[in-house]
C-alpha positions as CSV (number, residue, x, y, z in Angstrom):
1,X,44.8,-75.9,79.7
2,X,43.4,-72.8,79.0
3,X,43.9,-69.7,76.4
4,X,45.4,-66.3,77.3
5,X,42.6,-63.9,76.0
6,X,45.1,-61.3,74.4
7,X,48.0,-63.1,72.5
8,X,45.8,-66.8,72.1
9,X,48.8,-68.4,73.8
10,X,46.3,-71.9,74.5
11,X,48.5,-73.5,77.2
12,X,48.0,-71.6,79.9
13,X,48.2,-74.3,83.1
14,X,45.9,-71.6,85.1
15,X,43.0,-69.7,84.1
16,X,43.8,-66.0,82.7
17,X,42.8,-64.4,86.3
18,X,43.8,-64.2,89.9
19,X,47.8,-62.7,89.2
20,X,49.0,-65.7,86.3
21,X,51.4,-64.5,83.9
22,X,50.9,-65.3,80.2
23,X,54.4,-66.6,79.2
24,X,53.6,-66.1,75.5
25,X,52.5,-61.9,76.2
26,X,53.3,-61.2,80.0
27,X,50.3,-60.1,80.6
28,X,49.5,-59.9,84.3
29,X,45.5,-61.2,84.9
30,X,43.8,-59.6,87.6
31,X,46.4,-56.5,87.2
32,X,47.2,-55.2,83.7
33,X,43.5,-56.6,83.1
34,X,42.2,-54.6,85.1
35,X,42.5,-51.1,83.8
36,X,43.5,-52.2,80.3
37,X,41.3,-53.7,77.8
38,X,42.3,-57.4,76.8
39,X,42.2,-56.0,73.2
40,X,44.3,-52.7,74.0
41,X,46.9,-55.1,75.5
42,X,47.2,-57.3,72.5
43,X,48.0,-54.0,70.4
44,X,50.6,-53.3,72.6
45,X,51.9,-56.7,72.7
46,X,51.7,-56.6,68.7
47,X,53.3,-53.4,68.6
48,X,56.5,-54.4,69.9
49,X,57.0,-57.5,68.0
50,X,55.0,-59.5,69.3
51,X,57.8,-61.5,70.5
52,X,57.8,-64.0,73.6
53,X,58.0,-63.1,77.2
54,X,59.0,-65.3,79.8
55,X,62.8,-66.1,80.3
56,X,61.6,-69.5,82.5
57,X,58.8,-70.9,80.3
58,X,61.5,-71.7,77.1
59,X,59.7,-70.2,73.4
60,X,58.2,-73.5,71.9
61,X,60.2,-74.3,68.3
62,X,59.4,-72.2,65.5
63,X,57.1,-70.2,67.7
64,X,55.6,-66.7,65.8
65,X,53.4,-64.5,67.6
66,X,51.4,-63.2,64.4
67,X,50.4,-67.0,63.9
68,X,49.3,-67.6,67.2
69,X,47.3,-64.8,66.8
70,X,45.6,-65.8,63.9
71,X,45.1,-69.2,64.5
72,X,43.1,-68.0,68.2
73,X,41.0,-65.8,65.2
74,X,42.6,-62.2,67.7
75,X,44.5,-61.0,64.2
76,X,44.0,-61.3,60.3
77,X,47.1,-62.3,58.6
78,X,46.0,-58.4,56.2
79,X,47.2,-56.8,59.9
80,X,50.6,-58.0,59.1
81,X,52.6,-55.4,57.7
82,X,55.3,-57.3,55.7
83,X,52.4,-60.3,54.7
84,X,50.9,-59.7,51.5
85,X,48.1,-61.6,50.7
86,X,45.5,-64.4,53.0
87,X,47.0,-67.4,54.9
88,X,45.3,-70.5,54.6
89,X,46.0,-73.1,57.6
90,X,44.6,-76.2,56.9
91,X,44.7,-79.2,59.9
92,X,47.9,-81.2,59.6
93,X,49.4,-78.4,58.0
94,X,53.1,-78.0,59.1
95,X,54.0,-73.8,59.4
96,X,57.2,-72.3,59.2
97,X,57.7,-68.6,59.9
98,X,59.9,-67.4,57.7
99,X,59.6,-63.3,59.0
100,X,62.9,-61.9,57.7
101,X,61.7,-62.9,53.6
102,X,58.3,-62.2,54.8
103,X,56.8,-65.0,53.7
104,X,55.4,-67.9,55.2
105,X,56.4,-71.1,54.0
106,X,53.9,-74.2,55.0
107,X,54.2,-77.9,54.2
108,X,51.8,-81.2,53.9
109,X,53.4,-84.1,56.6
């Protein structure tokens, strides 16, 4: 597998080159790439949401684009308008986006 370089999506079945479509962003590689910075198209990406682009490859449950980010190290969780205060992930930790209180709500297993 292999990581998208602007959204962190980290199951990519090809690399990020040579025309594949991240389903996580839509970024293009080897077209959008090429005149746009990776970092320009992850602000545009963010911008609109970020929410998740490909009608064939179905959204994983309880996908968030601001975590994905963060976890990849791309974003802090400060960039997130409606989050106030750090995020702490710890391994094993369970996530649950919950955007429309703007919190995040996470649990031990």
């Amino acid at each position: 597998m292999h990581t998208c370089p602007v959204c962190g999506y980290a199951k990519l079945e090809f690399p990020p080159e040579d025309f594949t479509i991240c389903p996580s962003c839509g970024t293009e590689f080897g077209y959008q790439d090429a005149s746009t910075s990776h970092q320009v198209l992850r602000q545009k990406w963010v911008s609109k949401g970020p929410v998740w682009h490909s009608v064939v490859v179905p959204q994983p449950p309880l996908w968030n684009g601001y975590l994905q980010l963060i976890k990849a190290h791309m974003f802090s969780a400060e960039d997130i308008p409606w989050l106030k205060g750090p995020v702490k992930v710890e391994i094993g930790e369970t996530i649950r986006p919950s955007i429309e209180r703007g919190i995040l709500v996470s649990s031990h297993p």
